[in-house]
C-alpha positions as CSV (number, residue, x, y, z in Angstrom):
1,X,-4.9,-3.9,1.9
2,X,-4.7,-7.7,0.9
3,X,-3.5,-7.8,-2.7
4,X,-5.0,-10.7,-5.3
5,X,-1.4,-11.6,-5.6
6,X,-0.9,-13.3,-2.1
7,X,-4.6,-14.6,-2.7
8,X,-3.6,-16.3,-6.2
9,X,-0.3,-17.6,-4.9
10,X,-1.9,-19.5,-2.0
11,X,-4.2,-21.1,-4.2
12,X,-1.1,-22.2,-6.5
13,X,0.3,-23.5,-3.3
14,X,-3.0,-25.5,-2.1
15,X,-3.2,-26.7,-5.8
16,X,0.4,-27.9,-5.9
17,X,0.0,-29.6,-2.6
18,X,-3.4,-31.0,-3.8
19,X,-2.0,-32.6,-6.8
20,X,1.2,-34.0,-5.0
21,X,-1.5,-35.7,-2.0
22,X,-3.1,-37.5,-5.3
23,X,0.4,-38.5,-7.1
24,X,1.8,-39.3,-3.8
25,X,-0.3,-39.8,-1.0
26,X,0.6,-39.1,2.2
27,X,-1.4,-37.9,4.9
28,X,0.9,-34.8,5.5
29,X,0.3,-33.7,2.3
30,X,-3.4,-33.6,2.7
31,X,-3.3,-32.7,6.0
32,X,-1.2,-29.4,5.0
33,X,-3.6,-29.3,1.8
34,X,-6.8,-28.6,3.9
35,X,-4.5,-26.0,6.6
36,X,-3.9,-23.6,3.2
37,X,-7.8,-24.6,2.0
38,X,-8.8,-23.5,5.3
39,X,-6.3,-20.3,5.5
40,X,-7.9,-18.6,2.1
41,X,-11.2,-19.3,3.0
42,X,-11.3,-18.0,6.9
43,X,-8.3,-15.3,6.5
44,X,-7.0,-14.5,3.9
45,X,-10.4,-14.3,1.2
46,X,-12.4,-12.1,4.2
47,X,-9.3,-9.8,4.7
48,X,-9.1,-9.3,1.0
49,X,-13.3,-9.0,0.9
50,X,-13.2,-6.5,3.5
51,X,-10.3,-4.3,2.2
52,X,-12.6,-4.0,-1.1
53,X,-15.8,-3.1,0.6
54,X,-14.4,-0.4,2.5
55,X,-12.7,0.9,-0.6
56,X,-16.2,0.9,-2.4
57,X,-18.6,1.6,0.6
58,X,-16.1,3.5,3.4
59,X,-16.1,6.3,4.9
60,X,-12.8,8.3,6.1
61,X,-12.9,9.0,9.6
62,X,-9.9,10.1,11.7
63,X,-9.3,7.3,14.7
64,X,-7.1,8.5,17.6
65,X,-4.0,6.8,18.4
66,X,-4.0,4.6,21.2
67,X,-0.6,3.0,20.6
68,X,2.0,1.3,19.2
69,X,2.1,-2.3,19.6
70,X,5.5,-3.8,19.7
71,X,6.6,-7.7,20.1
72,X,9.3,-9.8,18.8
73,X,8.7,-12.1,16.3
74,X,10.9,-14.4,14.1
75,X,12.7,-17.2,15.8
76,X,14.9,-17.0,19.0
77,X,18.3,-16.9,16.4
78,X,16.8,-14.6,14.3
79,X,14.3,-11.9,16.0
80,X,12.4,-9.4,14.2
81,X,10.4,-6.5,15.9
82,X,7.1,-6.1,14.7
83,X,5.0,-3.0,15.4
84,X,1.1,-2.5,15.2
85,X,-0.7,0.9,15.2
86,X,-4.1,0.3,17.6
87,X,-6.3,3.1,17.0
88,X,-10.2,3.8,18.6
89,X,-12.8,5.4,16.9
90,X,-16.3,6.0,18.1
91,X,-18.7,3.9,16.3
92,X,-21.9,5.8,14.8
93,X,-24.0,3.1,14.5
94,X,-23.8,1.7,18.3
95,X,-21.9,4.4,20.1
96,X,-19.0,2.1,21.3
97,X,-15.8,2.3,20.4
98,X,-14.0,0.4,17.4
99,X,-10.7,-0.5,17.4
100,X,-8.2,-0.4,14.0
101,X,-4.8,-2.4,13.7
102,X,-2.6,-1.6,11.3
103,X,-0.5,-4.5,9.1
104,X,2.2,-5.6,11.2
105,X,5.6,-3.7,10.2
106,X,9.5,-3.5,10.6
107,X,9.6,-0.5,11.8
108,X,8.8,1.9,14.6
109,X,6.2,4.5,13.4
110,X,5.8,6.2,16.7
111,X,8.7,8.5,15.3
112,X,5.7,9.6,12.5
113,X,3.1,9.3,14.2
114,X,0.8,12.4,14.8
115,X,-2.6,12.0,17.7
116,X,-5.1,10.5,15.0
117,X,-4.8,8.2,11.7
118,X,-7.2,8.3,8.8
119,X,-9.5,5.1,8.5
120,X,-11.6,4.0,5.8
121,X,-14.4,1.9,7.2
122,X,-17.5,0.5,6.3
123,X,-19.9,1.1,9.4
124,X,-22.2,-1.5,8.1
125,X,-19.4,-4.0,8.9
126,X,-16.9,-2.5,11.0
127,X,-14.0,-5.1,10.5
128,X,-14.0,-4.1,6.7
129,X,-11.4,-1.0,7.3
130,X,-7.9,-0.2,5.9
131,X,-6.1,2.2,7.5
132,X,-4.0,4.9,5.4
133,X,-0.3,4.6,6.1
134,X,0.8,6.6,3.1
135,X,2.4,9.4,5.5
136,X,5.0,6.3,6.9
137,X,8.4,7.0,4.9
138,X,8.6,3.1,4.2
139,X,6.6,0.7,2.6
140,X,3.8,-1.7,4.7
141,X,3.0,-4.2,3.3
């Protein structure tokens, strides 16, 4: 789940940048004032919304794994491998099926993985979900 933490340090950030674009303007500084404005309000504040109504309002359903995801991010002298867990779960209000991502993480989980994951998700808004990687043996963050 989004913590308040990363919320409240972005705002610091857009502040900061905000007060520099009126001490100093410059048109990067506003123009990378608005970019974090626009990230807290369009992804990070909904991520963090969501992870709190399906806390309050979920329901814990077991999804089945699909797969695990697995790219290469970082830059091309430094590459990290990031791994996704996709899982599907019927939906009960429609009948089709939902699809859950995990948080991107360091390591492979396939090793731990079992055939379903537990999901706690809001039906009335499906994209308010966080899935329960306690069973992991590392952290996700």
């Amino acid at each position: 789940m989004m913590s308040l933490t990363t919320i409240i340090i972005a705002v610091a950030v857009t502040v900061v940048l905000l007060l520099i674009t009126f001490i100093a303007p410059n048109p990067i500084t506003g123009i990378m004032t608005l970019v974090f404005a626009a990230l807290i309000y369009f992804v990070l504040w909904p991520k963090y919304d969501g992870g709190r109504q399906a806390q309050a309002h979920g329901v814990e359903i077991q999804a089945a794994v699909q797969e695990v995801r697995h790219w290469n991010g970082g830059s091309s002298d430094n590459p990290k491998d990031k791994y996704e867990i996709i899982a599907l779960a019927p939906n009960p209000e429609n009948g089709r099926m939902q699809q859950f991502v995990s948080p991107p993480m360091t390591t492979d989980p396939q090793p731990y993985l079992k055939d379903t994951v537990t999901v706690k998700v809001d039906w009335s808004n499906p994209k308010a979900y966080i899935m329960d990687l306690s069973f992991l043996p590392f952290k996700v963050d």
